[in-house]
N, C-alpha and C positions, 0 to 999 in steps of 0.2 A: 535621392529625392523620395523613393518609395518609399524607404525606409523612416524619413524622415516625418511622413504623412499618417504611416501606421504606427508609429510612435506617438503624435499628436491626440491619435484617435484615443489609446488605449488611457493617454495620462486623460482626457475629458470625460471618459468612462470609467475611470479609477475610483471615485465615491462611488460608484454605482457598485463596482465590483467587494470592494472593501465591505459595505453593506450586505451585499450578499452572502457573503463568505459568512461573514465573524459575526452578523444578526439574525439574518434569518436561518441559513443552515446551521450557525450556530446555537440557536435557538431549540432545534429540532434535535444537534446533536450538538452536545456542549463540548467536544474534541476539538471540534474546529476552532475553535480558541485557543487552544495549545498551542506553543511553540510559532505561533504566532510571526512571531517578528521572524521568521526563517523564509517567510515568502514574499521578503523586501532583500534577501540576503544579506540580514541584519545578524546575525548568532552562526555562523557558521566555523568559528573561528578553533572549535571540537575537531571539523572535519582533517581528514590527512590530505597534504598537500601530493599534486604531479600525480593522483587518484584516476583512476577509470571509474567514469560515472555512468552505472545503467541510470536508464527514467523510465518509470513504468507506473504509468499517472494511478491506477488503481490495484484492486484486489486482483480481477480477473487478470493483468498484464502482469502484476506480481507471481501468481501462480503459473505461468506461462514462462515467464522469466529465471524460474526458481532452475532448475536443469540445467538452461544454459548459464546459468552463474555459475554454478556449482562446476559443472564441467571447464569454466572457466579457471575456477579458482585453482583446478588440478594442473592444468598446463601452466599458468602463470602460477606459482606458490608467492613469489616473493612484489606480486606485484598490488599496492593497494585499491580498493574498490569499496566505491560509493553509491547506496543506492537512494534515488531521488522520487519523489511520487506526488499527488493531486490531494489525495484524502486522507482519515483517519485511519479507515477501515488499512488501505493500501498499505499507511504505514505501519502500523499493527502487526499487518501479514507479512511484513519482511523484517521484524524483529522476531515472530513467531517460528517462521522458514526457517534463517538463520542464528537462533538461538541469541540473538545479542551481540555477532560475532562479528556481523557487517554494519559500518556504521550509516544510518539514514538519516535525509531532513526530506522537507519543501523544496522542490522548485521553485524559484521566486517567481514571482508574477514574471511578464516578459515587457515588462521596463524597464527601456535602455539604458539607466542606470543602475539598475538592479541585475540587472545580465550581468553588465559590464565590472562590476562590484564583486558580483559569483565568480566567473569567470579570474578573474585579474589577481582575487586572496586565494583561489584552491590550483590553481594551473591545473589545470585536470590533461593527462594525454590524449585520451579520448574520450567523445560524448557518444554513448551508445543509447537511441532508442527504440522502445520497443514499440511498434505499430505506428501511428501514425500522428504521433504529439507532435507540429511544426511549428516552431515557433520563432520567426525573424530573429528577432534583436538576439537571441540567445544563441542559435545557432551563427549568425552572424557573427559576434562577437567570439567565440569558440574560434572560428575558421582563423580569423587576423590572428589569434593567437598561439596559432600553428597548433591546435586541437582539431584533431577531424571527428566528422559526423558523420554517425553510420546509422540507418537505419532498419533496424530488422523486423523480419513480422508484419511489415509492413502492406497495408491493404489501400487501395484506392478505389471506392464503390463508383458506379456512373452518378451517382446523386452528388458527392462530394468531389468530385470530376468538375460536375456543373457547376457546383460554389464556384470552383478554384477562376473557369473558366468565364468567370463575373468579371474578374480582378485581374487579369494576365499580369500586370504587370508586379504584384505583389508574388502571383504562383512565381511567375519567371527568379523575381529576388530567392526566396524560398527555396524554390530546385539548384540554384549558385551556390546556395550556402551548403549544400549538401555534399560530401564527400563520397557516400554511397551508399546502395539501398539493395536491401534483400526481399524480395518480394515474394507475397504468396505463390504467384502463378502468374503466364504471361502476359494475361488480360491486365493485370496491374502494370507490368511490363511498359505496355505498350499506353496507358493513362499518363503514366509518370513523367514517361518522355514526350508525350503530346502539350506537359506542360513546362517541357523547356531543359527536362534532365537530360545530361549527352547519353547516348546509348549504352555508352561504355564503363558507367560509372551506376548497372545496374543490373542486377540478375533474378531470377526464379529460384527459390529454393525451397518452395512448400513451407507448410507454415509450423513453427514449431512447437504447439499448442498439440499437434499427434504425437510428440515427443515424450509423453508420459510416460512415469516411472511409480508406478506403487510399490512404496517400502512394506519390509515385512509385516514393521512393528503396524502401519496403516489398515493392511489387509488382515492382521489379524484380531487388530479390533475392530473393525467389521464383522469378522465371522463373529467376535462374542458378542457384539450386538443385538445380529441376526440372529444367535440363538437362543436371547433372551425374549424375541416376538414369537418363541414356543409356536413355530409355522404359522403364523398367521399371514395371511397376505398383503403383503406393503407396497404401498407405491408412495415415492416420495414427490415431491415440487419443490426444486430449487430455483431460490433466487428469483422467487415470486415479487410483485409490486402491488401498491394500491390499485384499485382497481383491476384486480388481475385476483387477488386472495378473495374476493365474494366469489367468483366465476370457479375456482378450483373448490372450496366449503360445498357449495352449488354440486358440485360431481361427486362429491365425497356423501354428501347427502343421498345422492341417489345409488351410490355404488353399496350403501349400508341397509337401504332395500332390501337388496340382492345377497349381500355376503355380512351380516353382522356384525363379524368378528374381521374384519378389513380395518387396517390400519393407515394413515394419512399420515406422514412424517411431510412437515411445511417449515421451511427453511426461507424466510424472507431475504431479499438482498442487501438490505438497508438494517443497523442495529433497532434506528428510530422506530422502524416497523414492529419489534419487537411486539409491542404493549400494545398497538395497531390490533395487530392480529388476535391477540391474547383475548381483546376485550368483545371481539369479532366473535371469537370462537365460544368466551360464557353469553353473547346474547343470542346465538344460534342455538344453544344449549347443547355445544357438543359437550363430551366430556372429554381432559386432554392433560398431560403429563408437559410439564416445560425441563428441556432438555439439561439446563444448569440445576436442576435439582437431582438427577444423576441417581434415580433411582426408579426401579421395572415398570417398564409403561405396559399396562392393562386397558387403558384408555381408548378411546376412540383416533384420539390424534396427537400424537407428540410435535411439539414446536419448538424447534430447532433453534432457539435464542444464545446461541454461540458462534465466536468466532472461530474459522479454521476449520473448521471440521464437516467441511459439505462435502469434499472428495470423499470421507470416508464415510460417511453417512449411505452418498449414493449404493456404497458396496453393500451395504443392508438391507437395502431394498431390494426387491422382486423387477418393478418397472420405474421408468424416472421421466417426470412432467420436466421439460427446463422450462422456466419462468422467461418472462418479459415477453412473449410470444403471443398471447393470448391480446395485446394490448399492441398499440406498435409501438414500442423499444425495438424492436431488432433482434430478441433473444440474448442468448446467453450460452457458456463451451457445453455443447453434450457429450466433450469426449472424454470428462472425468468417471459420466456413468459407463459411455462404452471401454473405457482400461478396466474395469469390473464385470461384464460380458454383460451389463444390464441396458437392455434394450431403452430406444427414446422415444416421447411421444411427445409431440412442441406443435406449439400455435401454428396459423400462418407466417407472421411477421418475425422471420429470422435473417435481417440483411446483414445484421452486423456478421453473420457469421455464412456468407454466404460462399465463402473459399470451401465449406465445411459438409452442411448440408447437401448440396446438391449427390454429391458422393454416397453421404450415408443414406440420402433417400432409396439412390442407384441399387446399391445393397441390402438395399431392406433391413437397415439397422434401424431406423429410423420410420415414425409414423408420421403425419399431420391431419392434425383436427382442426376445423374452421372455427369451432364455439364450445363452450361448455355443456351442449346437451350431447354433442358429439364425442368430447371426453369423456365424458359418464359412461355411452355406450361403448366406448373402444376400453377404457379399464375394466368393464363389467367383464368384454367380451375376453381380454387379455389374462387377467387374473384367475377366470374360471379357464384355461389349457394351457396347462405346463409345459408344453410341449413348442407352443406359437411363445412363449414366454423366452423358453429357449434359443430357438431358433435367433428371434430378433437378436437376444444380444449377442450369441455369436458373429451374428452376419456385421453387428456395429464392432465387434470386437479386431474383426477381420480388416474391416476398414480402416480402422485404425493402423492396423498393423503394416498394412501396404504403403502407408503416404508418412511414416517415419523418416528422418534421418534429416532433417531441416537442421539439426542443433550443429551437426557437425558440420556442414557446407555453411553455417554461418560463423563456427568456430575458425574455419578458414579464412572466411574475408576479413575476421577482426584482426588475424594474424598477418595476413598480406597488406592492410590498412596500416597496422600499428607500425611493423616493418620500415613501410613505406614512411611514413611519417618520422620513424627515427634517423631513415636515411634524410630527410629534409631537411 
């Protein structure tokens, strides 16, 4: 009956949603129109069948996902795999990752027909997701058809605690359909089962987002990056938002007071943003190099209007702003800039990433500024001692390096899952 109610809801709010997707966002970003009919699980018919499907609704779960697939794909060689995701950008990034070599679509909307339609043409063995994308009818329909769900990466904040905690009777559906769940740490632990998960169908394994691997060919375009800003002092901001890119321009402003020849590399989250910023930047009259034109920034601020390339950006830089912080989003992973030993400095507002922070605070990897006059003074104060410069990213680098090994203890439960389910 739960199920039957939250089905109701979603097909009454279906114009609503459709509208959004394919008019307004796609308005803004004309991707969203693409492939289209793959989020009714209309066009799937590409995909390979009795497939292990990761979902990893965007970029940041995609990049996070990238290792454990990969490690995946060495122990299983013969087995095939599908990845599924929310957005343009997402999908993009795992044709990118993967050179073309993994095939992706759309999760379909979570209409019980449209589950039921995915599901029933791709027999998939197992539904792997990453973090915390819960979705009834899809994972429902999986489980009857002897597909187990596993979740990994998986975070449960006390804010989304208390959603769940609205609806018991939905959570409770929800945590049934689930097969099992890798959790950040115990606190999650102990959330998941407060809403109806058995105890035993859940573990801790730290998050696999520390599991970073920078390849050669990564790091060393970084280094010829950084040797084309001829030492200038760099600090970048990734995955900046509206309202968040006047507030960092704002720092950048007053940091060029002080050091002239300081450089600002702005790396927006959103493509749309691109032209945002762009137009942001000639009415402040910086002066600024845009990053697809692939030629020596002399300029005041280079902007970062590419995809794929923020991990190795951050390795270019001196010190790294993460975006969404300044605003409340919830932030965004600082642990691309600490795999590069470059220290962080981020808003207040970092819950999404709160398995993360508190740690890299502990260690002094990590700073926090309340406001943009406070960033101004903490890069002034940063940039002018190489030495504090240092240190920081070491001590984040350090962090990093202690709370490693998530990829493999989840590599385990896929194995022990899959097992299990062949023995079924």
């Amino acid at each position: 009956m739960t199920r039957f109610f939250y089905s109701c809801l979603l097909y009454i709010l279906s114009p609503l949603i459709v509208i959004y997707l394919y008019f307004i966002r796609g308005k803004k970003n004309p991707d969203y129109r693409q492939n289209f009919s793959e989020r009714f699980a209309l066009s799937q018919n590409h995909l390979p069948k009795n497939a292990v499907i990761f979902h990893c609704a965007s970029v940041g779960e995609v990049l996070a996902a990238v290792p454990l697939i990969t490690a995946y794909q060495k122990k299983h060689q013969n087995k095939k795999i599908i990845v599924t995701c929310n957005t343009p950008t997402g999908r993009q990034q795992v044709i990118d990752s993967f050179k073309g070599h993994i095939p992706v679509c759309y999760l379909p909307f979570d209409f019980w027909d449209c589950a039921n339609r995915f599901i029933k043409l791709l027999k998939p063995q197992q539904l792997i997701i990453l973090e915390t994308e819960l979705w009834l009818n899809m994972m429902t329909t999986a489980k009857r058809a002897h597909c187990s769900t596993i979740i990994i990466n998986a975070r449960l904040s006390r804010k989304s605690l208390r959603g769940y905690q609205r609806v018991p009777r939905l959570a409770k559906a929800i945590m049934d359909s689930i097969d099992y769940v890798a959790s950040h740490n115990h606190e999650d632990v102990e959330r998941f089962i407060s809403l109806g998960l058995h105890a035993d169908r859940i573990t801790a394994t730290g998050s696999i987002k520390f599991d970073i691997n920078i390849d050669t060919a990564t790091r060393k375009q970084a280094e010829q990056l950084k040797s084309e800003f001829n030492h200038r002092p760099v600090w970048i901001a990734g995955s900046s938002h509206p309202k968040e890119h006047e507030k960092l321009l704002y720092a950048h402003q007053q940091l060029l007071k002080v050091c002239p020849e300081a450089l600002l590399i702005i790396a927006p989250r959103h493509p749309e943003q691109f032209d945002v910023v762009a137009n942001l930047l000639t009415q402040q009259a910086f002066t600024f190099t845009k990053r697809s034109e692939n030629s020596p920034c002399t300029k005041q601020v280079l902007l970062a209007n590419t995809l794929g390339e923020l991990k190795m950006l951050y390795g270019a830089a001196d010190i790294a702003y993460i975006g969404g912080s300044l605003i409340d989003r919830g932030g965004h992973n600082p642990l691309e800039a600490a795999a590069f030993n470059i220290g962080v400095v981020t808003g207040p507002s970092t819950y999404n990433f709160a398995h993360i922070y508190p740690d890299l605070f502990l260690q002094q990897g990590a700073i926090c500024v309340e406001n943009k006059t406070e960033l101004a003074s903490r890069l002034i104060s940063l940039l002018d001692d190489p030495h504090q410069l240092k240190e920081l990213g070491s001590n984040a680098r350090r962090c990093l390096d202690q709370n490693q090994g998530a990829i493999e203890k989840s590599l385990q439960i896929l194995e022990h899952n899959l097992i299990k389910e062949t023995i079924l």
